[in-house]
N, C-alpha and C positions, 0 to 999 in steps of 0.2 A: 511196797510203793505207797501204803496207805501211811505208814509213820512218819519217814519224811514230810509229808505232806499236814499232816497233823503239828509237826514239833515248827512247820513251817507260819501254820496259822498260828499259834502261840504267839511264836516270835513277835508275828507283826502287830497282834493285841497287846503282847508288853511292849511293842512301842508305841501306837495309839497312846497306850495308858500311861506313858511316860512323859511323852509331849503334848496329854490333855494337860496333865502336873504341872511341866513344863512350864505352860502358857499361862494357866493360874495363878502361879508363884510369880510370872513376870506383869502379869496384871494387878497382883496385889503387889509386889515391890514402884513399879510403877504409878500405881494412885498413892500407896505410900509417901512418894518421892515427890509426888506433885502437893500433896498434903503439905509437906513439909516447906516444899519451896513460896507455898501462897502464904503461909504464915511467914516464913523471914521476909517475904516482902510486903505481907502488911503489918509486920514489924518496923521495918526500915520506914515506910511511909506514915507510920504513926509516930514516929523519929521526929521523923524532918516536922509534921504536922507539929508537932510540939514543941522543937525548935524556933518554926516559922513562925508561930503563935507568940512563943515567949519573945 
């Protein structure tokens, strides 16, 4: 009775430990992608600014 119960806590620490990662990875893909999206749009706006100017 005591091993099942053993191989059962594991389990649920290798998932903790999976969907800390998890959540990590999508919080750094995440500011990644937002990173990326403020630069193409103060890219675009330094476009047009420079457009608009000339």
């Amino acid at each position: 009775m005591r091993r099942p119960a053993a191989l059962s806590r594991r389990r649920d620490s290798l998932r903790e430990e999976i969907n800390s990662r998890f959540n990590s990875q999508n919080l750094f893909q995440g500011a990644m992608w937002a990173a990326m999206w403020t630069t193409m749009v103060g890219g675009f706006i330094t476009l047009l600014g420079a457009g608009g100017g000339a």
